[in-house]
N, C-alpha and C positions, 0 to 999 in steps of 0.2 A: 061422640056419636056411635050407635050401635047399627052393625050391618045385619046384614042377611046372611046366611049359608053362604050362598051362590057369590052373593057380591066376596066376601073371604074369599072365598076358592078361587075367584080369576086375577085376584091381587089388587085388586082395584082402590081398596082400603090405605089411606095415608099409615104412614108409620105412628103418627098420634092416632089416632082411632084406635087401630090395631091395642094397640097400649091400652088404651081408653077401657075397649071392649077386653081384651084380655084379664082386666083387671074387676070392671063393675059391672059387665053386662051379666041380668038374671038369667042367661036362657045360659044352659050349662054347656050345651053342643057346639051356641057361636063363641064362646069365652073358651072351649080347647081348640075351635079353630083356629082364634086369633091368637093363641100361643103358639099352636103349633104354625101357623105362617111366620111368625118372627123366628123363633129358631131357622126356618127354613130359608128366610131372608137373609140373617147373620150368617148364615154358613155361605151362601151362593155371594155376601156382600167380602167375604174375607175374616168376620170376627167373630172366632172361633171357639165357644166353653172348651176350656181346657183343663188337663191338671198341671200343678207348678213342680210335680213331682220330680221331672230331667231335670230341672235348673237346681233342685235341694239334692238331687240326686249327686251331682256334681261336684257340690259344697260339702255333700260328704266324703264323698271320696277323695278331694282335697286338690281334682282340677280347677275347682275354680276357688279362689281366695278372694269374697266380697269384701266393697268398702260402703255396702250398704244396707240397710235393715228394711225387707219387704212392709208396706204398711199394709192391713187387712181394716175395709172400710167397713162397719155397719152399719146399714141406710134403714132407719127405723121409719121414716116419715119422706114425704113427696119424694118417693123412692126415684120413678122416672125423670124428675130436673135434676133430683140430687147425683144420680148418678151422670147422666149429661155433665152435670158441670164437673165431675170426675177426669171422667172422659176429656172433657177441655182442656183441661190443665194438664192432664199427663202428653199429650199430643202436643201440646206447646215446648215440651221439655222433654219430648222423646222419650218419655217412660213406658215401658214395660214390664215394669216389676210393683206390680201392682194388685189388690186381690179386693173382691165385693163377696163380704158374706151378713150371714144372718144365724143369731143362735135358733137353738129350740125354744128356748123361755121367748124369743122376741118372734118367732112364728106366732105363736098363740095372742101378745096383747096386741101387736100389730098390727092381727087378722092377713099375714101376706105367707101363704103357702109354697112351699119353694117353687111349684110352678109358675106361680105370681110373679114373685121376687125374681126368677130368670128371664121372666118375659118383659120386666121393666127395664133389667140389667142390660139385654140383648136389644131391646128394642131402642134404647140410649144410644149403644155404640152406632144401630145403624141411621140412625137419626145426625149422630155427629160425625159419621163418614169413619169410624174409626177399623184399623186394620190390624190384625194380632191378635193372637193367642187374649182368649177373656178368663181370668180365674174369679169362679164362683165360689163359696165355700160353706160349707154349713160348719159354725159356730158352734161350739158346747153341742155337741149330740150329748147332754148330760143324765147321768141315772139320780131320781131321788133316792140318796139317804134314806129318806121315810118310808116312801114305800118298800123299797130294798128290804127293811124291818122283819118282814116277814115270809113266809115260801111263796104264797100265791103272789103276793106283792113282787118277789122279786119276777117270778114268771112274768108276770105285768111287764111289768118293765123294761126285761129284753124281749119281750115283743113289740113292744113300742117303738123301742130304739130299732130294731130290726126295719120296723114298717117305716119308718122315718125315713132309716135310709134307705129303701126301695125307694121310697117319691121322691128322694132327692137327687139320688143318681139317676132314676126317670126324666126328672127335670134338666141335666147336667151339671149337677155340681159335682165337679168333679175332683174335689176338693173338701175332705168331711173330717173332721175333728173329734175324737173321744173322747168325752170326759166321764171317765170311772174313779176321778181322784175324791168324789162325794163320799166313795165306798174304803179310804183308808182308814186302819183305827189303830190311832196309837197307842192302845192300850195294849198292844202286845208287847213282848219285850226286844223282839228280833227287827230290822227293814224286811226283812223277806218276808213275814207274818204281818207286818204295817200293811206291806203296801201288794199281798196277796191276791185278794181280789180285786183290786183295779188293773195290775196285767193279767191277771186270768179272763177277765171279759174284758181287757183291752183287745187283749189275743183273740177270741172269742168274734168280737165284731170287725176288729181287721181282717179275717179269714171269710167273715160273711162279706162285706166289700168284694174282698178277693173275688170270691164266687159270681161276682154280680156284675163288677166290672165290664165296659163296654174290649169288645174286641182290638187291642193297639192301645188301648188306655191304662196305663196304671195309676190308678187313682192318688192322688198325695195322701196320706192318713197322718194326723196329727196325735200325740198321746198329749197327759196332764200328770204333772207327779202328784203338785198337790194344790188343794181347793184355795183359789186366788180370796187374799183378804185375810189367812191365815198365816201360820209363822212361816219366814223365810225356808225353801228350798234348801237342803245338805245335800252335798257331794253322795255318801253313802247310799241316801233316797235314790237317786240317778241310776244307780251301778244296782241295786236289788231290784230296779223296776225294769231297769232294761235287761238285765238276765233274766229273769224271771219272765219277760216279756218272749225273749228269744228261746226258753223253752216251750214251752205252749203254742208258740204259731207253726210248729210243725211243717218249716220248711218253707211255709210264706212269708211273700218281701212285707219287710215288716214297717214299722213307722216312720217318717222323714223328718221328725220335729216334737220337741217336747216344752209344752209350756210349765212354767213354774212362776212361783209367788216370789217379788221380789220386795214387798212392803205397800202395794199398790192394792186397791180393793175397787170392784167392780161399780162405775157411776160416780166412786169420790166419797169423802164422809162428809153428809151437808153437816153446819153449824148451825147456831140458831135461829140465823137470818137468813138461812139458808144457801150462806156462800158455802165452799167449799174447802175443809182444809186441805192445809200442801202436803202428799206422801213423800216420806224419806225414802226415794231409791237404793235398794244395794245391787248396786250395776256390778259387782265384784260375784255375784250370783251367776248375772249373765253369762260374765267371761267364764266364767269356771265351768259352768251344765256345757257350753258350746265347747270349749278343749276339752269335754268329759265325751261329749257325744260324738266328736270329729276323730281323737286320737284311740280311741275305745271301742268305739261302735259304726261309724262310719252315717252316722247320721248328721244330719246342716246345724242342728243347734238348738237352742233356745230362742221360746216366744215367750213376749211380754204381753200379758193383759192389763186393762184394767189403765190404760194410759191417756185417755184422750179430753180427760181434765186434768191432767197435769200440768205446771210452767212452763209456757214457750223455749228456756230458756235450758232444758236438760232435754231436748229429742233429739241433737245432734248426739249425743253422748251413749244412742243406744246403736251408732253401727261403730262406735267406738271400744262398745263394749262384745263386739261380736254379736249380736242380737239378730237370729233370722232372717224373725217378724213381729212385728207391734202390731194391737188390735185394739182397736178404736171406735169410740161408738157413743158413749151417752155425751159428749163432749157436742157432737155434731147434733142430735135431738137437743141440747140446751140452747145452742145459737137458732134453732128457728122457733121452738117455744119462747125463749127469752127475749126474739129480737124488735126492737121497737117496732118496726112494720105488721108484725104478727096482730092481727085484729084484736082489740082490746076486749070486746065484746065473748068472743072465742076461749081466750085466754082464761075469764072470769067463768064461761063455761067448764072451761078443763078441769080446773080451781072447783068449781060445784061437785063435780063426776069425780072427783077425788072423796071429795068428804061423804057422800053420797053413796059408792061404791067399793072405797076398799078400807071402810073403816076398821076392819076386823085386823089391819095393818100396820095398825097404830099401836107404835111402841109407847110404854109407860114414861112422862118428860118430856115427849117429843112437842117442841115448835111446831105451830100452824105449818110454818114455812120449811120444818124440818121435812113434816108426814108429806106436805103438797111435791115435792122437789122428790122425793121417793118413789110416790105413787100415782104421779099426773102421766107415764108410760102407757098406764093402763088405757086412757083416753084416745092411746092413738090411732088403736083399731076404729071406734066408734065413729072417729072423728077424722077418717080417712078421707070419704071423700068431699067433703065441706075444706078441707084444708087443700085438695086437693084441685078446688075448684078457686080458690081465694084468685083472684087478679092479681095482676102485674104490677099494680101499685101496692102491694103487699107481698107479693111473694116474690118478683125482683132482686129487693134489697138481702133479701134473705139466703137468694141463692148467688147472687154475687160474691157476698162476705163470706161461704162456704168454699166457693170456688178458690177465695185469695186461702183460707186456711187448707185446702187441699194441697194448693201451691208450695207451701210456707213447709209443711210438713212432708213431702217429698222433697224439698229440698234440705233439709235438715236431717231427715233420713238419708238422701245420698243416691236416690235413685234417679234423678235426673239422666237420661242418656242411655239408660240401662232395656232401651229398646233394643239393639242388636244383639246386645247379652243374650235375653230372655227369648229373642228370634233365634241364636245359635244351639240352645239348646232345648227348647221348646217350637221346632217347626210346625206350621200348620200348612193345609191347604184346603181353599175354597170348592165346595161343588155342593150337591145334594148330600143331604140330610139322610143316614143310614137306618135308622129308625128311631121315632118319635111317640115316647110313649106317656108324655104330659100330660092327659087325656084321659088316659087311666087314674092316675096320681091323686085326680080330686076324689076317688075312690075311699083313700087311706081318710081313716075318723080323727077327729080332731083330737080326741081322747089320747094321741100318741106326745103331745104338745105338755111339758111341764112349767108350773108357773116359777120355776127357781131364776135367778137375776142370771144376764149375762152380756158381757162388756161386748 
């Protein structure tokens, strides 16, 4: 249901409304009001957009010694239950260690703007009573290759990214990831000339963060050595990216976390029925980037992408491997498009709007069921609120079975309990709302949104 101005302003709106309207209502005025009331809720209820920066901060410096690997959720679809049912699970089992993001590539087919995306995020925990530090995160802030191509192209570009993260730190995400590893070329001969302009405009947009940064906040900044789905991560890579990294930021705190390729590729490689094959992990990567970046640099370690089609049966094995944080994402978009309850009717829509809409996608060999399992993402935006609206006799089973898989992979990851941890070093406290600028945010063009994949 969508309210009025007035009705917003006096709080009168349930927290599903709020949502509701934050998300689909057309009038532009009552959709920043009903974000900016949920922020303003979450803060006065206790659940607080944070950054996870103190707790990696920590890991760097080697007070604290995890025996767990943070997971980083991407909620592609019925963002509001799916993240609820987040929230469930981690309160069952005292977790704290915990992150909700969204890439750039998944802004754009998703249609959820990170004002969006926080006010479902926020609006969840206050709906499930939940209390603590909330980390938001924006996913692959990534530059095209392509356009990168050329001079005007690359200006494009870091203005893009630039504007990007204005509306994201607007929003709170206090939590933003770089990814310049599009822009490495190994056709030089040296690391330093590989992996050149990816910490020059790593550095580059950690200093604009810097600048932007809320007052008491140091944002967490994530770097990228190199593009997930390509060859394994070297040592070498590591130590020219992160000196190279630490010349250029001119004295700003620099990044808390570096993701790397460990044989995994973003969504899985479909086959021709469209299952998925199984990636060979070199968890011998993990260890190695994490005692490169702890004994070296004084950074928490290594992130894994590119994980959440992988075998049940190796997620215990990445806080074994000293692994940050794991990110996860088209695993959880498969179990509600694939799950029997999802309306048949729907399904054979999405299946249309594929063939339909991103033919020009379509690799040369590709299986019916290869192209559809690729490119049925694109559907999600379109097909937001119809999914969104589905009954309980359909979308129930679907958020239950996510809930038990939320469960299953924090406990395999190890963060079970890791709620006072993440309380000791990441305090919050509840009151008003310092300034809320979400409002502004839907200001930024869509045009900053690239269509490149991202886990």
């Amino acid at each position: 249901m969508i309210h009025d101005l007035q009705t917003l302003r006096n709080s009168c709106a349930t927290i599903d409304d709020l949502v509701f309207t934050a998300v689909f209502s057309a009038d532009a005025e009552a959709k920043a009001e009903a974000r900016k009331q949920i922020h303003m809720r979450a803060r006065q209820a206790g659940a607080i957009a944070s950054s996870v920066f103190p707790l990696y901060d920590a890991i760097g410096r080697g007070d604290l010694r995890p025996r767990f690997t943070v997971p980083a959720h991407n909620i592609r679809a019925l963002t509001y239950d799916v993240a609820r049912a987040l929230f469930r699970a981690a309160m069952r089992h005292d977790v704290g260690a915990f992150i909700f993001e969204i890439a750039r590539s998944e802004i754009g087919y998703t249609e959820q703007r990170p004002s969006e995306y926080a006010a479902c995020v926020l609006g969840a925990a206050i709906k499930e009573g939940y209390k603590g530090p909330v980390f938001i995160q924006g996913d692959h802030f990534q530059a095209s290759a392509k356009k990168w191509a050329t001079p005007d192209g690359r200006a494009s570009e870091v203005k893009a990214l630039e504007s990007l993260i204005d509306e994201a730190i607007a929003a709170e995400f206090y939590n933003i990831d770089i990814d310049t590893s599009t822009l490495v070329d190994l056709s030089f001969p040296t690391r330093d000339e590989q992996q050149r302009t990816n910490y020059e405009y790593t550095a580059h947009l950690t200093k604009y963060i810097r600048a932007r940064q809320p007052r008491g906040i140091e944002i967490s900044v994530g770097g990228e050595i190199g593009e997930v789905g390509k060859y394994n991560t070297q040592p070498d890579e590591v130590r020219a990216y992160m000196d190279g990294l630490r010349r250029n930021l001119d004295g700003a705190h620099g990044i808390a976390k570096i993701s790397v390729q460990t044989g995994t590729s973003h969504g899985g490689v479909p086959l021709a029925d469209g299952s998925i094959a199984q990636a060979k992990i070199d968890f011998d990567v993990l260890r190695e980037v994490t005692d490169i970046c702890r004994s070296e640099y004084r950074v928490a370690g290594s992130v894994q992408h590119g994980a959440s089609t992988l075998p049940e049966e190796v997620f215990h094995l990445f806080p074994q491997s000293e692994a940050v944080e794991i990110h996860l994402a088209t695993g959880f978009q498969n179990m509600i498009l694939d799950a029997p309850s999802f309306p048949a009717e729907m399904k054979e829509e999405i299946r249309k709007f594929s063939f339909e809409n991103a033919a020009d996608e379509r690799k040369a060999g590709e299986t019916d069921e290869q192209f559809v399992y690729k490119t049925r993402k694109k559907a999600l935006g379109p097909f937001k609120q119809r999914m969104w609206d589905t009954g309980e006799e359909a979308k129930g089973p679907i958020i239950r079975e996510l809930e038990e898989k939320f469960e299953f992979l924090m406990e395999k990851l190890g963060v079970f309990g890791t709620k006072d941890i993440v309380a000791k070093h990441v305090p919050v406290t509840a009151g008003a709302l310092p300034a809320y600028a979400a409002a502004s945010a839907e200001l930024t063009a869509a045009a900053t949104v690239d269509p490149n994949e991202g886990e």
